[in-house]
Residue, then its C-alpha position, 0 to 999 in steps of 0.5 A: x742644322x740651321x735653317x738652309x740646310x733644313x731646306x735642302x734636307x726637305x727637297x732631297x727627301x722630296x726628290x727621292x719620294x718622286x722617284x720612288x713613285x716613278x721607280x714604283x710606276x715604271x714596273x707596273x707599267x712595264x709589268x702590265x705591258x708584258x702581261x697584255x702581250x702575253x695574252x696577244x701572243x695567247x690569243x695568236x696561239x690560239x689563231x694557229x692552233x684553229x688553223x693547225x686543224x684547218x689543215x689537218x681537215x682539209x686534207x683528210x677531205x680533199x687528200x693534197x699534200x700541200x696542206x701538210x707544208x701549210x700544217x708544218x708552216x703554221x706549226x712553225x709560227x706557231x712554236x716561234x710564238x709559243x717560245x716568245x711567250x715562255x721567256x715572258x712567263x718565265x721571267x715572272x715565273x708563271x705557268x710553263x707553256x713546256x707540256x703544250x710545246x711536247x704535246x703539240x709536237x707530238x701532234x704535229x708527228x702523228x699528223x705527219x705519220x698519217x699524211x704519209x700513210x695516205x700518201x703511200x696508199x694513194x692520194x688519187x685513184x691512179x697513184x701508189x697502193x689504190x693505183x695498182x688496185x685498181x689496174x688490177x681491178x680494171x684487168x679483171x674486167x676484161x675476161x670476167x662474165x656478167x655474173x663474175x662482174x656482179x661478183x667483182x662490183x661487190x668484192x670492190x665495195x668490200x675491199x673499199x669497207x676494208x673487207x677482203x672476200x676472195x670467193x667473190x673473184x676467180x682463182x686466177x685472179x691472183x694479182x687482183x688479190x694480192x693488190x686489194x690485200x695490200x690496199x686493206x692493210x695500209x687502210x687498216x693502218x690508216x684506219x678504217x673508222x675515225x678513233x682506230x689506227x693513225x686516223x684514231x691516234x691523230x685525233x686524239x693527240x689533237x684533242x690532248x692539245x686542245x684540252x692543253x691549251x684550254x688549261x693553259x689559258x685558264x691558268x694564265x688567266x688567273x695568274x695574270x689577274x693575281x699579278x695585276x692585284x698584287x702591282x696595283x697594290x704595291x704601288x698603293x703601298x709605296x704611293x702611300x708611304x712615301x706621301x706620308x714620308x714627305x708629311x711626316x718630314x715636312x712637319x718635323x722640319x717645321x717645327x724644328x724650323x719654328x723652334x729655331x725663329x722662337x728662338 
């Protein structure tokens, strides 16, 4: 091999060793580039998570069903997101984000269930199951004496406790009773303490959800830093190989080169 050749082999091996590293660069950057957008759309999720239980709040506190199209409104960005982020995950094979999608679904079901049953009830004092109560309630007012209406202001603080006491009312006042004991059952289903009935199960489903998503978090974390070292050293590895590559060829070349003008 004479001496231009020699040349040529030096630059060729030299080009291969530049796009080595740029190979090597253009996977970590494209790498690390996934990674922080993975931990934004973590960060959105986490956004519509705080605001899935803002809605669930402000209805339980205010009763208007439009903080359940705002609750399936944000459970929908919510989802597009989380589906965003799995193939991100799955293509480098990190934690799944398939549990916090089925428990958030169940959230959003339980959510649902209980929205609905305030809904049958009665969301106002004029509407559906409390409606009726209370224009039973209202008749009775009409024929009732001064002690009866005593009687009848605490069978009415009891039917509100989700209690029915029905010596506190004159037997004649069959429909009142028959309306308050409806109104009792679906209170009872509601819920008449935060951890029982629907009002229970909902609380818990979003706790389940929360706690979830908190592992989830962590675990990314974790992965995400594992990833990082493991790119950052790679491309030590290869930076550093192909530098010695080059010096080891250009040394050799040099002195074949040497030998051949000695010559």
């Amino acid at each position: 091999m004479n001496i231009k050749h020699k040349v040529y082999s030096l630059g060729a091996v030299a080009i291969l060793g530049v796009v080595s590293l740029l190979f090597s660069t253009s996977h970590f950057a494209k790498t690390t580039y996934q990674l922080n957008h993975a931990n934004l759309l973590v960060a959105d999720l986490e956004v519509r998570l705080l605001n899935l239980r803002r809605n669930e709040k402000d209805f339980l506190l205010r009763k208007d069903m439009k903080y359940l199209t705002r609750f399936n409104e944000n459970m929908d960005k919510f989802l597009a997101t989380e589906a965003e982020l799995s193939d991100i995950l799955t293509s480098h094979d990190m934690a799944s984000s398939a549990q916090l999608k089925k428990d958030i679904l169940k959230y959003q079901s339980g959510f649902t269930a209980l929205v609905n049953a305030y809904d049958q009830m009665g969301l106002d004092p004029e509407s559906k199951l409390l409606g009726d109560y209370n224009a039973e309630l209202e008749a009775a007012r009409t024929y009732l004496s001064s002690d009866q209406l005593v009687s009848l202001f605490e069978f009415d603080e009891k039917v509100e406790r989700g209690a029915l006491d029905s010596s506190l009312v004159p037997a004649e006042s069959s429909k009142l009773l028959a309306a308050a004991q409806a109104l009792i059952a679906q209170k009872e289903k509601i819920g008449l303490k935060y951890n029982v009935g629907l009002l229970g199960e909902t609380r818990a489903l979003s706790h389940t959800v929360e706690e979830q998503f908190t592992d989830f978090v962590n675990t990314l974390a974790t992965q995400s830093e594992e990833i990082s070292n493991k790119l950052a050293t790679f491309k030590m590895i290869v930076t550093a190989l192909v530098i010695l590559i080059i010096v080891l060829f250009i040394l050799q070349i040099s002195r074949s080169i040497n030998r051949q003008v000695s010559s």
